[in-house]
C-alpha positions as CSV (number, residue, x, y, z in Angstrom):
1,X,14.2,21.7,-16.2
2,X,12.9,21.3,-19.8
3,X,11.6,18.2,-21.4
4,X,13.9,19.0,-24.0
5,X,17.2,19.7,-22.9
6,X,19.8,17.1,-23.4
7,X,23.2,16.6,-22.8
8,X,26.0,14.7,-24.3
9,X,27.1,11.4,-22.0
10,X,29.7,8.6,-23.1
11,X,29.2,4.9,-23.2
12,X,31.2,2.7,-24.9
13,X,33.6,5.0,-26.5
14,X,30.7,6.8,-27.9
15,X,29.1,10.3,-27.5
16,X,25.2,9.7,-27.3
17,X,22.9,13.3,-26.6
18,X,20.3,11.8,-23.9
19,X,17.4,13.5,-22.3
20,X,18.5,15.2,-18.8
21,X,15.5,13.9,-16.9
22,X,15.7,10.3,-18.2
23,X,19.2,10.5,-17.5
24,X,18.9,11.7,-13.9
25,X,16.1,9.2,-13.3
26,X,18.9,6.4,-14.1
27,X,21.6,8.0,-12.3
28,X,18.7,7.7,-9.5
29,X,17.5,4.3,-9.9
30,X,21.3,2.8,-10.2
31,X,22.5,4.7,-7.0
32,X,19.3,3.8,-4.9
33,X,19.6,0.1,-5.6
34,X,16.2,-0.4,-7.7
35,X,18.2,-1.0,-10.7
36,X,21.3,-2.7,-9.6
37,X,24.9,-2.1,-11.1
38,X,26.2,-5.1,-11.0
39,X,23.2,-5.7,-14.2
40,X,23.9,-2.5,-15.5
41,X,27.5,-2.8,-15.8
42,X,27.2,-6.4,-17.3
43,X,24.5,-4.4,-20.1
44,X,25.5,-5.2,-23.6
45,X,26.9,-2.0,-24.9
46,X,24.1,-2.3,-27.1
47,X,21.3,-2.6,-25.3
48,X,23.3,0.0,-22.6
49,X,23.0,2.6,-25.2
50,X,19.7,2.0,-26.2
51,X,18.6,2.5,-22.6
52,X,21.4,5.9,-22.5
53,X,19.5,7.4,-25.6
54,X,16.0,7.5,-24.4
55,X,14.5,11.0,-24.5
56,X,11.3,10.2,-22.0
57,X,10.8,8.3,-19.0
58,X,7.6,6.3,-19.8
59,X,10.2,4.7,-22.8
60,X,13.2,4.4,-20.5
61,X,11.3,2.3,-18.0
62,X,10.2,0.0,-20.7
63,X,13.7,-0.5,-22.0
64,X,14.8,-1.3,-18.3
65,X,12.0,-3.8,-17.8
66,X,12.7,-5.5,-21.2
67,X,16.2,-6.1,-20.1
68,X,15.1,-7.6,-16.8
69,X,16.6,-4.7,-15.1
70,X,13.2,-3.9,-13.5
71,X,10.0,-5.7,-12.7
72,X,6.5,-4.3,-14.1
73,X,5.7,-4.0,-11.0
74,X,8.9,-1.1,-9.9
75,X,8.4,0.8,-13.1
76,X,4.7,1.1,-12.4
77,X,5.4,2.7,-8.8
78,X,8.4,4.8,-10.1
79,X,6.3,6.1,-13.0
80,X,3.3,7.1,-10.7
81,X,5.8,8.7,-8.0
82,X,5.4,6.3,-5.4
83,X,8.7,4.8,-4.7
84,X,9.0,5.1,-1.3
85,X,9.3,1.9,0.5
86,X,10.9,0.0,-3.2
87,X,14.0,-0.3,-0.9
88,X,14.0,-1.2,2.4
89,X,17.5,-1.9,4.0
90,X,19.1,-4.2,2.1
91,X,16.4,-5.2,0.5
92,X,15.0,-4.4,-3.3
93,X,10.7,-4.9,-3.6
94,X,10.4,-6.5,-6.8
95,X,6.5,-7.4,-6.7
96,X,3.2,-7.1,-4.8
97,X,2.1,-10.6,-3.6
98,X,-0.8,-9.9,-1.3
99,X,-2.4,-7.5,1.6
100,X,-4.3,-8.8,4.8
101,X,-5.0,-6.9,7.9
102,X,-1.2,-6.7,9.3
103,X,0.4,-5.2,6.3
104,X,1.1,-6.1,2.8
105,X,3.9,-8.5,1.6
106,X,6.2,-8.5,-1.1
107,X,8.2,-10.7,-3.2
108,X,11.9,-8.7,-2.8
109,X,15.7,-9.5,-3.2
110,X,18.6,-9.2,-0.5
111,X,20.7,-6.6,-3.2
112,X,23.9,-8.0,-2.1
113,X,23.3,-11.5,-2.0
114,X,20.6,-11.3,-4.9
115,X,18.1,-14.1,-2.5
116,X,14.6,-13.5,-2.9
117,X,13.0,-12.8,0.2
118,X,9.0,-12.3,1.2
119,X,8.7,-9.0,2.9
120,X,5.8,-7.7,5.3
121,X,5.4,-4.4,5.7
122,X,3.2,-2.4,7.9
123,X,3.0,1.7,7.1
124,X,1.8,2.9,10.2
125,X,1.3,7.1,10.1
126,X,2.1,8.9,13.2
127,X,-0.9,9.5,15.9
128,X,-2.0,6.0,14.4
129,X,-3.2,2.8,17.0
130,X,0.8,1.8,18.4
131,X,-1.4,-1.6,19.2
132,X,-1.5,-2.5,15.5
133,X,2.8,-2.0,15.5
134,X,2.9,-3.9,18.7
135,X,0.5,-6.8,17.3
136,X,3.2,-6.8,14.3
137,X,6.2,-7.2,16.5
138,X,4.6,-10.0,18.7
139,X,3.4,-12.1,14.8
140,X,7.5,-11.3,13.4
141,X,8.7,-12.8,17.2
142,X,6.7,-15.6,17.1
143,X,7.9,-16.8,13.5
144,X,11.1,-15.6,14.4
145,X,11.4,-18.2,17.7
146,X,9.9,-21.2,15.5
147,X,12.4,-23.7,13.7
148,X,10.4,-26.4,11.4
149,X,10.8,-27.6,7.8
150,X,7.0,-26.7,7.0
151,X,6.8,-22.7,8.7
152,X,8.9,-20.4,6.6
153,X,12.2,-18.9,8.3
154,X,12.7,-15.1,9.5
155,X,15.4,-13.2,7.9
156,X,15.3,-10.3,9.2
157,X,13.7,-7.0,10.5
158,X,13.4,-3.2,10.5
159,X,12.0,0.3,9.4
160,X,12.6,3.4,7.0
161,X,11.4,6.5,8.2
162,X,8.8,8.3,5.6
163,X,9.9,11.0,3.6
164,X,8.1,13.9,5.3
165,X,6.1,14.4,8.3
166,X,2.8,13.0,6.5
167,X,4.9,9.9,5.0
168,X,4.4,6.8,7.4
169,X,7.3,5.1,9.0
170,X,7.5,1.6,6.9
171,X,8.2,-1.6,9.5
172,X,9.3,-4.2,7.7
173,X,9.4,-8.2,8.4
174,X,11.6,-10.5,5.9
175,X,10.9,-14.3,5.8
176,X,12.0,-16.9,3.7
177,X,10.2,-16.5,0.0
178,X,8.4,-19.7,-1.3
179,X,7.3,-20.1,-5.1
180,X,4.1,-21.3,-5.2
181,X,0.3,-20.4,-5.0
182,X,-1.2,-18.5,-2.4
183,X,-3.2,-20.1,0.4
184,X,-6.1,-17.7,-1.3
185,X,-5.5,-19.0,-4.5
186,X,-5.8,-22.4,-3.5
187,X,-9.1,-22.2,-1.5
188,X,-10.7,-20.2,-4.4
189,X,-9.5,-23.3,-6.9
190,X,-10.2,-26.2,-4.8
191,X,-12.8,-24.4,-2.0
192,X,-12.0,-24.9,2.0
């Protein structure tokens, strides 16, 4: 496909000539869930063909995270290519909150019922240790058997296959999401 090719689209009564790969990469983002539709139906026509007459992707993503209808943190990975693991069930990754030896966890939303969630997720690549995956599922039973105002709450659990027989299979952990500062944070502003 050529940078340059565009093709005529309508949007709010209007013909507007957008770029075919912009366009595609919207089509994409709306259908997988990383941009939802419900926000981009409810996109002032204005803005909505703003965003339809963009002629490269590095401006498109910009106009979708002005109008809240991406984080900084989704248009970074869909810009470099990694976008695997942005959904994971029902669930959208909006932001990176932190890493530690079983996984990395995300700030993410249920897409349905728009809740934010944390989300732990451990890539593990085939041939790798199965001990680390069973040390994962014994930590997400534990929360999940524990009931107390001050321990956060498991959601909800599961996995997406990679995308090719290199791509790790993504096990994922859901828990109740609380704003605040991270137990890191804290020690490196008031010490241990």
């Amino acid at each position: 496909m050529r940078r340059s090719e565009r093709f005529p689209i309508e949007a709010d009564g209007q013909t507007i000539h957008t770029s075919k790969a912009a366009q595609e990469l919207l089509m994409q983002l709306v259908e997988s869930s990383l941009v939802l539709s419900e926000d981009w139906e409810n996109l002032p026509g204005p803005a909505r063909t703003a965003v339809l007459e963009c002629t490269d992707i590095p401006t498109l993503l910009s106009l979708l995270q002005e109008h809240a209808l991406l984080t900084e943190y989704q248009a970074g990975r869909i810009e470099a290519g990694t976008t695997h693991g942005l959904i994971l069930g029902n669930y959208r990754v909006l932001d990176r909150l932190g890493a530690g030896a079983m996984g990395v966890v995300f700030k993410a939303e249920h897409c349905r019922m728009r809740r934010q969630v944390a989300v732990k997720v451990l890539p593990l690549a085939s041939g790798q240790d199965q001990k680390l995956l069973l040390r994962f599922f014994t930590e997400m039973r534990a929360v999940a058997q524990l009931q107390h105002p001050n321990i956060v709450a498991a959601i909800d659990a599961g996995e997406i296959d990679g995308n090719g027989p290199d791509a790790p299979v993504l096990h994922y952990f859901v828990m109740e999401y609380v704003e605040g500062e991270s137990l890191k944070d804290t020690i490196s502003r008031i010490g241990k």
